[in-house]
PDB file with SEQRES, HELIX, SHEET and CRYST1 records, atoms N, CA, C and O in Angstrom:
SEQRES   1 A   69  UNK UNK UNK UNK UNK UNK UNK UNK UNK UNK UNK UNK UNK          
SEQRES   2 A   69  UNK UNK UNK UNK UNK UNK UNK UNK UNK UNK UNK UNK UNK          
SEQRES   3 A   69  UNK UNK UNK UNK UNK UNK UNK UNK UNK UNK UNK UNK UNK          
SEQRES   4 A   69  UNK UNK UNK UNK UNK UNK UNK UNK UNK UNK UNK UNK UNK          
SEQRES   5 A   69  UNK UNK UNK UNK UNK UNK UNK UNK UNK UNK UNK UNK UNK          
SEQRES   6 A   69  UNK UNK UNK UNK                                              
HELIX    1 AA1 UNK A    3  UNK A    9  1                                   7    
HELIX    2 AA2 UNK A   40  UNK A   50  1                                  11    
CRYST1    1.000    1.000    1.000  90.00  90.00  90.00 P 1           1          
ATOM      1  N   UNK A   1     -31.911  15.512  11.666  1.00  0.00           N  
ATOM      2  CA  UNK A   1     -30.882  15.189  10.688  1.00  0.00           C  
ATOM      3  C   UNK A   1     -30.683  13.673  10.679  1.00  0.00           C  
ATOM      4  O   UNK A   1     -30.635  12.942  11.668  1.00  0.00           O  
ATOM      5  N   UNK A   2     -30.554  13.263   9.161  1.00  0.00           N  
ATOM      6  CA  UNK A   2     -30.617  11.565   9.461  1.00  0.00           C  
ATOM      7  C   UNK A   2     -28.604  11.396   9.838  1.00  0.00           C  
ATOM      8  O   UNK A   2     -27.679  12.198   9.964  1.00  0.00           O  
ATOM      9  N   UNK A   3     -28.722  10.211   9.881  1.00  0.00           N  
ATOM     10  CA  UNK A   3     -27.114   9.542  10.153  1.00  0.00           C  
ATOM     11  C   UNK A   3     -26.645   9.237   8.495  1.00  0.00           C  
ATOM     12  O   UNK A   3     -25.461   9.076   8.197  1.00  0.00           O  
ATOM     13  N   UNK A   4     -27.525   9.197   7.696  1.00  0.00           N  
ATOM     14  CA  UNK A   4     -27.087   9.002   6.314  1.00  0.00           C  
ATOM     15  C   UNK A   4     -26.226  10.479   5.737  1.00  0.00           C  
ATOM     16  O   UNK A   4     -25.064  10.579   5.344  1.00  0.00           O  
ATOM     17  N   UNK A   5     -27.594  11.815   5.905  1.00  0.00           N  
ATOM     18  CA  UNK A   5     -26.527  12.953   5.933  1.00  0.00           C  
ATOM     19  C   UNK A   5     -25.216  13.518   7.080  1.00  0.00           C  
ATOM     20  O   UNK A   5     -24.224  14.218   6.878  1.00  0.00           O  
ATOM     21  N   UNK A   6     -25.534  13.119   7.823  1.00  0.00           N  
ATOM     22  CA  UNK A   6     -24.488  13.357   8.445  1.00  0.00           C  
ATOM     23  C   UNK A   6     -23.145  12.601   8.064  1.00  0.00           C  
ATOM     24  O   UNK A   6     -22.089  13.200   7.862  1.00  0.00           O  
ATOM     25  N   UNK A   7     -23.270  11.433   7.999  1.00  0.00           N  
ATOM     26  CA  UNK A   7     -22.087  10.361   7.350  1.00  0.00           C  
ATOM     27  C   UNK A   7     -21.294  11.032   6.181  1.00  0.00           C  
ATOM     28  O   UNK A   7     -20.076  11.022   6.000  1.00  0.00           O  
ATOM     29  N   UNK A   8     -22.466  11.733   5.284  1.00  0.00           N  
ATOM     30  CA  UNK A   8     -21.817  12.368   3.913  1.00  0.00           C  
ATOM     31  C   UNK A   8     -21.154  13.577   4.410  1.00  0.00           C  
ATOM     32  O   UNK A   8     -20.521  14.104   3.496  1.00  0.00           O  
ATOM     33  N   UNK A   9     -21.064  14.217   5.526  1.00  0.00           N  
ATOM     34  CA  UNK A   9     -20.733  15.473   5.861  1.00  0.00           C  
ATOM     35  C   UNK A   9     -19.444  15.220   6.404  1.00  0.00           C  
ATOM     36  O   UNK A   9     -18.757  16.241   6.407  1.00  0.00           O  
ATOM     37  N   UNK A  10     -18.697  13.898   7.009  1.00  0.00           N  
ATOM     38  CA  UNK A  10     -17.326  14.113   7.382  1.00  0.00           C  
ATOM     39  C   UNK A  10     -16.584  14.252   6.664  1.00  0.00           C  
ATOM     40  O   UNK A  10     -16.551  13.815   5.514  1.00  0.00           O  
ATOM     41  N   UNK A  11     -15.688  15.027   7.328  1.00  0.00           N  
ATOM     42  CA  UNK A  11     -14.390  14.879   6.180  1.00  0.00           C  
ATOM     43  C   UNK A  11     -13.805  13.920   6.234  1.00  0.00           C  
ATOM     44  O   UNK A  11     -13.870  13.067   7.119  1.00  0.00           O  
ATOM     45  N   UNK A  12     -12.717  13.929   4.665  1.00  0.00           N  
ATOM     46  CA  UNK A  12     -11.929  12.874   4.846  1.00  0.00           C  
ATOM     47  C   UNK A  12     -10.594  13.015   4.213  1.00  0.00           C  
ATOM     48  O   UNK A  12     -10.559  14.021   3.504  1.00  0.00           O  
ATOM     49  N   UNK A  13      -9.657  12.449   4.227  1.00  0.00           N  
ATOM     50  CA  UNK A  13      -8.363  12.504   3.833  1.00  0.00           C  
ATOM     51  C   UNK A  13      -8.201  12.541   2.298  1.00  0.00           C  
ATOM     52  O   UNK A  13      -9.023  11.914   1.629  1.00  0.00           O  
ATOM     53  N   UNK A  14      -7.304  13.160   1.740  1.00  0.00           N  
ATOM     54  CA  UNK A  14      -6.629  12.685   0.126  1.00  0.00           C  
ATOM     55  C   UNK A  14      -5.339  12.571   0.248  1.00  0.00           C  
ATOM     56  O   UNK A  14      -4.621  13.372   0.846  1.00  0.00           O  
ATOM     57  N   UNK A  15      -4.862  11.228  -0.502  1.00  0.00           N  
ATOM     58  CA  UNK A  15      -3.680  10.602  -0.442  1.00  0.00           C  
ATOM     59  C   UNK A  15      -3.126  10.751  -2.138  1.00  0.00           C  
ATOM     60  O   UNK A  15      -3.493  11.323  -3.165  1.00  0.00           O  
ATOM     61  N   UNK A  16      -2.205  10.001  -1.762  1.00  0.00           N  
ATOM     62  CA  UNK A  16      -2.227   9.899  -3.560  1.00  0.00           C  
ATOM     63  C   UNK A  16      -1.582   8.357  -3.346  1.00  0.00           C  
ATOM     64  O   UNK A  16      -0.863   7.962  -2.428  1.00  0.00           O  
ATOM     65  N   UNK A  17      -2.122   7.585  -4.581  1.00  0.00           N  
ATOM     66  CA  UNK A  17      -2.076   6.350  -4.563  1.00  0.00           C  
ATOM     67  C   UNK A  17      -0.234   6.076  -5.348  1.00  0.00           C  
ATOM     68  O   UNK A  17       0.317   6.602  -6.314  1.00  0.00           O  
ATOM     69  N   UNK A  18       0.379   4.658  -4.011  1.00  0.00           N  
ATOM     70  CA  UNK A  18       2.189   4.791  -4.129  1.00  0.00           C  
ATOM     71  C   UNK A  18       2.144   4.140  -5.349  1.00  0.00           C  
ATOM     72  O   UNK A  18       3.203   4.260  -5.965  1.00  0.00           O  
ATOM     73  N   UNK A  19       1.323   3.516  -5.898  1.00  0.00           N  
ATOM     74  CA  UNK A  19       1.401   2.622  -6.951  1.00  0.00           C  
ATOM     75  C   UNK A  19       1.739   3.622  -8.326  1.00  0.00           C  
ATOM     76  O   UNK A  19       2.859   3.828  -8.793  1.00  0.00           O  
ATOM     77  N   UNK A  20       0.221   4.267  -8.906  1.00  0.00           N  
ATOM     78  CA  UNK A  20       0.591   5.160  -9.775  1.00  0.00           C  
ATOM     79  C   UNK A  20       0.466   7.012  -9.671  1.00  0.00           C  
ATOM     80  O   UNK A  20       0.414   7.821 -10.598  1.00  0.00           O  
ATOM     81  N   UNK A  21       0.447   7.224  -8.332  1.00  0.00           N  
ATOM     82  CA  UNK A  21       0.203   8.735  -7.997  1.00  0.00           C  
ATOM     83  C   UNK A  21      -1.229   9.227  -8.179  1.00  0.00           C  
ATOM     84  O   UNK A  21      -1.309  10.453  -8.108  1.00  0.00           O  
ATOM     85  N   UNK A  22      -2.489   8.533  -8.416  1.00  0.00           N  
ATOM     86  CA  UNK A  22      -3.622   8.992  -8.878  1.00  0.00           C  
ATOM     87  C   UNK A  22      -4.513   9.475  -7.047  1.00  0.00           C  
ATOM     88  O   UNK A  22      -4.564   8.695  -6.096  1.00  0.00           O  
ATOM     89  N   UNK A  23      -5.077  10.892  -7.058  1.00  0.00           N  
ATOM     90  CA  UNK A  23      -5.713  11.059  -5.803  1.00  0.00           C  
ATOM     91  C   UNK A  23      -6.704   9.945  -5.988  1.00  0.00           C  
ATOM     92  O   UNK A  23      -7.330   9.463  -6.932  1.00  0.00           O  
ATOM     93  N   UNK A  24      -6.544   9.655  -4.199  1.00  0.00           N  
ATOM     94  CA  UNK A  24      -7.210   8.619  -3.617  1.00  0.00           C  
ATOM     95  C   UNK A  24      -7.868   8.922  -2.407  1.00  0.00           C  
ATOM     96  O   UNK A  24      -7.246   9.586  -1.578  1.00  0.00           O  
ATOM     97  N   UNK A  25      -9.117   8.520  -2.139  1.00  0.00           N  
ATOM     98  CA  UNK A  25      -9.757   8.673  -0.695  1.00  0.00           C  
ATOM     99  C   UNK A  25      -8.995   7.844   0.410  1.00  0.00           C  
ATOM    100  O   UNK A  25      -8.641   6.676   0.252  1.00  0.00           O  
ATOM    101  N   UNK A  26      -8.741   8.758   1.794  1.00  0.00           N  
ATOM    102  CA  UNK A  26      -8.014   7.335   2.623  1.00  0.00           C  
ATOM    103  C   UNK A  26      -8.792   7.122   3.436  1.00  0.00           C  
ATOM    104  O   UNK A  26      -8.246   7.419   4.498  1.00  0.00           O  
ATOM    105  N   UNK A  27      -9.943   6.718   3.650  1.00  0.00           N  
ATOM    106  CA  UNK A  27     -11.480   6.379   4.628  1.00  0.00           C  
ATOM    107  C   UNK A  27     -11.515   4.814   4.239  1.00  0.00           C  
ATOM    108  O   UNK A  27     -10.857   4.153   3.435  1.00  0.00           O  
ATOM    109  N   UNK A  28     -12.824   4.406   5.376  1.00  0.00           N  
ATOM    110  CA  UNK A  28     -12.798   2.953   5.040  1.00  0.00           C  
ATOM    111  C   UNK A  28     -13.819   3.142   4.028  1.00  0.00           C  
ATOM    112  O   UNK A  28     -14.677   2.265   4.131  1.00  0.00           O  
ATOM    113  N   UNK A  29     -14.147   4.334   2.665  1.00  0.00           N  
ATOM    114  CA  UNK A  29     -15.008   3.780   2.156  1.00  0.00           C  
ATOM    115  C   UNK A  29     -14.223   3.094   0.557  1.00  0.00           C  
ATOM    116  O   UNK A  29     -14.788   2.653  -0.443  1.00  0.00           O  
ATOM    117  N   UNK A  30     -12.654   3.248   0.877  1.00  0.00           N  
ATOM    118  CA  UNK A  30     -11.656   3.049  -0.481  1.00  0.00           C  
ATOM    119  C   UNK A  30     -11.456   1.716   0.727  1.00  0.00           C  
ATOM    120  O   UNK A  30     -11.044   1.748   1.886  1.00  0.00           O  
ATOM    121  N   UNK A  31     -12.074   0.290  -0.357  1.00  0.00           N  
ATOM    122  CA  UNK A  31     -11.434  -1.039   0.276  1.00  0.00           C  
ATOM    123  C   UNK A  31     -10.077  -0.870  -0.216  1.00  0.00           C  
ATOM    124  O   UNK A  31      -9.607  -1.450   0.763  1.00  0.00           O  
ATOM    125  N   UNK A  32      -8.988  -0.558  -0.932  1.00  0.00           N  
ATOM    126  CA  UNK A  32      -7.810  -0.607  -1.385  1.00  0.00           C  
ATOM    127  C   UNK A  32      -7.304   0.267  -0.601  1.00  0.00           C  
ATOM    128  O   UNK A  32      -6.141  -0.089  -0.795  1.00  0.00           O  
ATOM    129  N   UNK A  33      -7.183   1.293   0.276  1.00  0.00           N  
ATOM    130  CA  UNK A  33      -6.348   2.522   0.459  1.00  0.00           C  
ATOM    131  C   UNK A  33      -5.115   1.581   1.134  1.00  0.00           C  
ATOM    132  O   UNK A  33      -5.211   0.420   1.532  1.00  0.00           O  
ATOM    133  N   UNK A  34      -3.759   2.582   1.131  1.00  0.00           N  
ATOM    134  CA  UNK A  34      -3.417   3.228   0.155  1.00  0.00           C  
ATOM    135  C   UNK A  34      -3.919   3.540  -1.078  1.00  0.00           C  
ATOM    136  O   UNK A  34      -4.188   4.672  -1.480  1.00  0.00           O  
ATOM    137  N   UNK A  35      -4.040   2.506  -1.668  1.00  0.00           N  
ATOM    138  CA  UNK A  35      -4.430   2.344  -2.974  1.00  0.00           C  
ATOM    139  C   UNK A  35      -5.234   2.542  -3.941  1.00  0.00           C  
ATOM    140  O   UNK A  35      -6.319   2.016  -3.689  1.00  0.00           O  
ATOM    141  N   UNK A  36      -5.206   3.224  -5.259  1.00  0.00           N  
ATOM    142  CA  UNK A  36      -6.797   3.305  -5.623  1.00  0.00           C  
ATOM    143  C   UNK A  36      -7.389   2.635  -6.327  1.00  0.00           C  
ATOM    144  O   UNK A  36      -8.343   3.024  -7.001  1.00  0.00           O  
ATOM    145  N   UNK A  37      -6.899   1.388  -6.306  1.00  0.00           N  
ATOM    146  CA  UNK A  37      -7.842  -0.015  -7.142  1.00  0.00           C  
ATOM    147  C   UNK A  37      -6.918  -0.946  -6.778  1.00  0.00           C  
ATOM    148  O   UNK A  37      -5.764  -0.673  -6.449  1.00  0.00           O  
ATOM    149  N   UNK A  38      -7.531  -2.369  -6.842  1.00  0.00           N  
ATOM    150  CA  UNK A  38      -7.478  -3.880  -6.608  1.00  0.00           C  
ATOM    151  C   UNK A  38      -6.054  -3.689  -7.361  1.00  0.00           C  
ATOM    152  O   UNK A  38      -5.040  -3.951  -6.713  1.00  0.00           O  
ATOM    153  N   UNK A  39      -5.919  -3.190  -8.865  1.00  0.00           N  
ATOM    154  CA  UNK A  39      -4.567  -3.647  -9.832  1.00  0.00           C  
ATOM    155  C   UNK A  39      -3.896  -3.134  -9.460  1.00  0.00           C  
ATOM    156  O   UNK A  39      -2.918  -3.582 -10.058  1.00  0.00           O  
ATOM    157  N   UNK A  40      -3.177  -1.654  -8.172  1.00  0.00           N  
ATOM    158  CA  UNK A  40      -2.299  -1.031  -7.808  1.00  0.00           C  
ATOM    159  C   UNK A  40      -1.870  -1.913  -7.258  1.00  0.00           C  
ATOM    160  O   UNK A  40      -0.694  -2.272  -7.315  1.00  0.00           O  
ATOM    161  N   UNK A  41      -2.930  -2.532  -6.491  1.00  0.00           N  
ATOM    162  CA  UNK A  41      -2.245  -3.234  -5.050  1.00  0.00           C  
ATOM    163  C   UNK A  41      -2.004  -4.493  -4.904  1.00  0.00           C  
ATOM    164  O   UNK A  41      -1.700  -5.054  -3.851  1.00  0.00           O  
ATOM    165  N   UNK A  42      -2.150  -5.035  -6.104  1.00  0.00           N  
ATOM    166  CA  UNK A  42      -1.248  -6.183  -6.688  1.00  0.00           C  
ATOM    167  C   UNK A  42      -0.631  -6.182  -7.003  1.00  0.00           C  
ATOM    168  O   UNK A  42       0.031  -7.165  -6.667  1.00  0.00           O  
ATOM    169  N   UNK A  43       0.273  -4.999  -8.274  1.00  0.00           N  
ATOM    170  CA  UNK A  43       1.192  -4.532  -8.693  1.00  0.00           C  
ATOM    171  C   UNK A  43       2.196  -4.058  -7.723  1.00  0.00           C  
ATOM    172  O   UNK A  43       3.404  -4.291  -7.761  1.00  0.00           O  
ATOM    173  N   UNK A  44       1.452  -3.258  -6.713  1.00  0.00           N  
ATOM    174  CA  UNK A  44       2.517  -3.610  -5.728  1.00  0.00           C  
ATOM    175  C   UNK A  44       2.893  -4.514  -5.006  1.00  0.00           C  
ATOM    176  O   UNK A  44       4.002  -4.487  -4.473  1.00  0.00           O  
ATOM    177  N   UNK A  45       2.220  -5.285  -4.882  1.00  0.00           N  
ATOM    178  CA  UNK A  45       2.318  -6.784  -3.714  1.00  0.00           C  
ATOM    179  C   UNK A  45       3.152  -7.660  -4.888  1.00  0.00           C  
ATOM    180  O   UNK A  45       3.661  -8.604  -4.283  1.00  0.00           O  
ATOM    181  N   UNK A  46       3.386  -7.712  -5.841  1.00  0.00           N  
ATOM    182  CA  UNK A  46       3.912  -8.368  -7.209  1.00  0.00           C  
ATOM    183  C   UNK A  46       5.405  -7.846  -6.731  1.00  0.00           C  
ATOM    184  O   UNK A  46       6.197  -8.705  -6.343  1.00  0.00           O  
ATOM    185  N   UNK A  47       5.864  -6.269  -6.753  1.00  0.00           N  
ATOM    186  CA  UNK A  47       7.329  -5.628  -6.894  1.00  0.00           C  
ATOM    187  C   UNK A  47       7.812  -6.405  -5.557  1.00  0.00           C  
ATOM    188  O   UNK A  47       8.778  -7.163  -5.643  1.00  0.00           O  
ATOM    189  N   UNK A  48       7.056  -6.196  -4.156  1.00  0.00           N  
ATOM    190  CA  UNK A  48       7.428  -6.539  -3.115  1.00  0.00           C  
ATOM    191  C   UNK A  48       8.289  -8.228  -3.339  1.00  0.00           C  
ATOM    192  O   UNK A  48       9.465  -8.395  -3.016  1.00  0.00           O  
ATOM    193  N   UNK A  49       7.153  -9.650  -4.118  1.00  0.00           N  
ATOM    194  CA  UNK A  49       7.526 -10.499  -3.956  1.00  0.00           C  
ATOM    195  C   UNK A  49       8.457 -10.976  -4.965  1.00  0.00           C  
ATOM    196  O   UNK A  49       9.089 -12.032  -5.009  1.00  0.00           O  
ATOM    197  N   UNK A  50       8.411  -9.860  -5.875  1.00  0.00           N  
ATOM    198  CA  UNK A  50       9.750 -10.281  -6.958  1.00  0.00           C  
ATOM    199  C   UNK A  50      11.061  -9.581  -6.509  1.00  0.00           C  
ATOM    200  O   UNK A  50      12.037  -9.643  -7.256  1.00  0.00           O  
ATOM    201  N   UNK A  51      11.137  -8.901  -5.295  1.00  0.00           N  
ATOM    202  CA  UNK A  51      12.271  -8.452  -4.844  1.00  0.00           C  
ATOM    203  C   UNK A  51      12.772  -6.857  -5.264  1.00  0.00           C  
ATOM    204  O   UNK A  51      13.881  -6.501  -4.867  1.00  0.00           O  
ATOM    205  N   UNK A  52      11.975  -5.953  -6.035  1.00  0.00           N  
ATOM    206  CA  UNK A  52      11.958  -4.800  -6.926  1.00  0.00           C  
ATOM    207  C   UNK A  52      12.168  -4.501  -5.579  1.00  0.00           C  
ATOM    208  O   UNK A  52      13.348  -4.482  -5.229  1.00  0.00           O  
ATOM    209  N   UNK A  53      11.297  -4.256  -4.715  1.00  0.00           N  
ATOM    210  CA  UNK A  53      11.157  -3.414  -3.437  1.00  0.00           C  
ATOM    211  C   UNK A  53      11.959  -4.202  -2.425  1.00  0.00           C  
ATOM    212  O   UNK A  53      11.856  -5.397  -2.701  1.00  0.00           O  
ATOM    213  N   UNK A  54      12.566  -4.041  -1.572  1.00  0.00           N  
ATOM    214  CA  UNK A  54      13.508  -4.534  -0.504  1.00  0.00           C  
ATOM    215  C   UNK A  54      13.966  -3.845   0.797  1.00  0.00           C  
ATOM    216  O   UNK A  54      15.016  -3.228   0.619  1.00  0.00           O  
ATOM    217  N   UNK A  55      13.453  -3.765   2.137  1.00  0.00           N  
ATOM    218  CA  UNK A  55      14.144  -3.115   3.117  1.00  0.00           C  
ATOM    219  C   UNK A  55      15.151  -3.003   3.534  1.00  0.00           C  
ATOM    220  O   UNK A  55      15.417  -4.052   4.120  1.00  0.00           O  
ATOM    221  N   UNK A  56      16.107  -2.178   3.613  1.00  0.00           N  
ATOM    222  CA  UNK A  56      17.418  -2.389   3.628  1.00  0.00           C  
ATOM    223  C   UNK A  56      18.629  -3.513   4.888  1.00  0.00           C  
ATOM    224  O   UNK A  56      18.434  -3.311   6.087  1.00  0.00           O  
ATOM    225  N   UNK A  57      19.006  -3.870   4.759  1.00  0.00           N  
ATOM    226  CA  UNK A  57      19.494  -4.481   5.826  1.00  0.00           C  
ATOM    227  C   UNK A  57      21.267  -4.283   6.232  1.00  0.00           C  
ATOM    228  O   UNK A  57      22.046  -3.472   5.729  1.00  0.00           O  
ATOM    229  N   UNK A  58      21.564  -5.364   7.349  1.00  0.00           N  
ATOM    230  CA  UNK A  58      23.217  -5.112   7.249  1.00  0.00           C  
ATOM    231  C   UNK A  58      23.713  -6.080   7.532  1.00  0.00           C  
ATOM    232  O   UNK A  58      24.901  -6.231   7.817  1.00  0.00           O  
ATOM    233  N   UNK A  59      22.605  -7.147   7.484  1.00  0.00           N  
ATOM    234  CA  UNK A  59      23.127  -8.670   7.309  1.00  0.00           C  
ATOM    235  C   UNK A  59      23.473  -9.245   6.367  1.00  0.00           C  
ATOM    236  O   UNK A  59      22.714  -9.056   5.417  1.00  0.00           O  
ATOM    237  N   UNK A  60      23.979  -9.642   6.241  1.00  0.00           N  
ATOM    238  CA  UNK A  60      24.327 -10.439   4.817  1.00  0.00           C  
ATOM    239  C   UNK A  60      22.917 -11.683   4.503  1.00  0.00           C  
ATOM    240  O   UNK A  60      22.214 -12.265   5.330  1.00  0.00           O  
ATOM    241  N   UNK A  61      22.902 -11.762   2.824  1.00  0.00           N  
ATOM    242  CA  UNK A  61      21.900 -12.505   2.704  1.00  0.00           C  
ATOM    243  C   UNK A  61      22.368 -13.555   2.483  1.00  0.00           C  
ATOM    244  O   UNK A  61      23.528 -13.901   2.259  1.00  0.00           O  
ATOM    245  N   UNK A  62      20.980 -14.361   2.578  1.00  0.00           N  
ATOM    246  CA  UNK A  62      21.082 -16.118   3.365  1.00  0.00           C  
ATOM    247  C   UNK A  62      22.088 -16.703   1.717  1.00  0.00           C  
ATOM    248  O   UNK A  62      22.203 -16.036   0.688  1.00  0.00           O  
ATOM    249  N   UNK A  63      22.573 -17.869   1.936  1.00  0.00           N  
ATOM    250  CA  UNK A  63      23.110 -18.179   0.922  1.00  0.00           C  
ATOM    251  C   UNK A  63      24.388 -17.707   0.617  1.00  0.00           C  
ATOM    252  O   UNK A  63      24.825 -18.092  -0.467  1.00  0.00           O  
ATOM    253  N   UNK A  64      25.337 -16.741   1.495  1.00  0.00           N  
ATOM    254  CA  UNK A  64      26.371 -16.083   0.932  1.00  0.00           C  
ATOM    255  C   UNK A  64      27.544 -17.022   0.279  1.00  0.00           C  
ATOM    256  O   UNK A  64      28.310 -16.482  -0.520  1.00  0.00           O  
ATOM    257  N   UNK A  65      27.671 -18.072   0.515  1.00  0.00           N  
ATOM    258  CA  UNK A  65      28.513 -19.060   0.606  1.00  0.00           C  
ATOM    259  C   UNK A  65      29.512 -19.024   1.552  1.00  0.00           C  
ATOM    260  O   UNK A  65      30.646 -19.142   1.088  1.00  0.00           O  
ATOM    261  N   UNK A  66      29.422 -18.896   2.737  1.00  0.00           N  
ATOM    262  CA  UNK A  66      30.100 -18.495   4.249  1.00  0.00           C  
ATOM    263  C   UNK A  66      29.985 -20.136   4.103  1.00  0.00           C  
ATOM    264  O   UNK A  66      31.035 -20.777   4.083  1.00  0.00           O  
ATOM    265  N   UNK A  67      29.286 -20.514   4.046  1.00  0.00           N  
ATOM    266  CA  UNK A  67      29.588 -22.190   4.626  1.00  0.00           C  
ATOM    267  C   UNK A  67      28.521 -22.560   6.089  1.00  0.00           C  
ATOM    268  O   UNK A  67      28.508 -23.713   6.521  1.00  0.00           O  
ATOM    269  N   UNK A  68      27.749 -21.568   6.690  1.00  0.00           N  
ATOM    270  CA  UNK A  68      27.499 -21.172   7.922  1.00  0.00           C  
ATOM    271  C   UNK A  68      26.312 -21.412   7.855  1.00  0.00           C  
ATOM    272  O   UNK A  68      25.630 -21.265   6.841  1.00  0.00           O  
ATOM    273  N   UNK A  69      25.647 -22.092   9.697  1.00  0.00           N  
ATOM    274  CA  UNK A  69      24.005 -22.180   8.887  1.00  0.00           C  
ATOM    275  C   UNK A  69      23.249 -21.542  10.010  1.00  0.00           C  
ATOM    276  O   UNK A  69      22.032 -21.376   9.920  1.00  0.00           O  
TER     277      UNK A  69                                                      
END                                                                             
């Protein structure tokens, strides 16, 4: 048995891509995973740096006008 068929014989994961829900392979043979293309995962890296997406916190954000540094 070569290593070429065997390679095709593992299994592998299905995800669904967070960007637009489309099934996605999650192996290293998807360079994007999560993701299922280059434009998801800019689109998401885009929401992240325009602030759409945000982790929650319980600090107050910088700038409050506290006066405080």
């Amino acid at each position: 048995m070569s290593s070429q068929s065997h390679e095709s014989a593992r299994p592998y994961r299905i995800g669904s891509c967070p960007q637009c829900g489309q099934s996605v392979r999650l192996d290293e043979t998807n360079p994007w995973r999560p993701f299922c293309t280059e434009r998801c995962k800019l689109l998401d890296l885009g929401e992240w740096f325009s602030g759409s997406f945000a982790i929650p916190s319980d600090e107050p954000p910088h700038g409050d006008g506290s006066g405080t540094r």
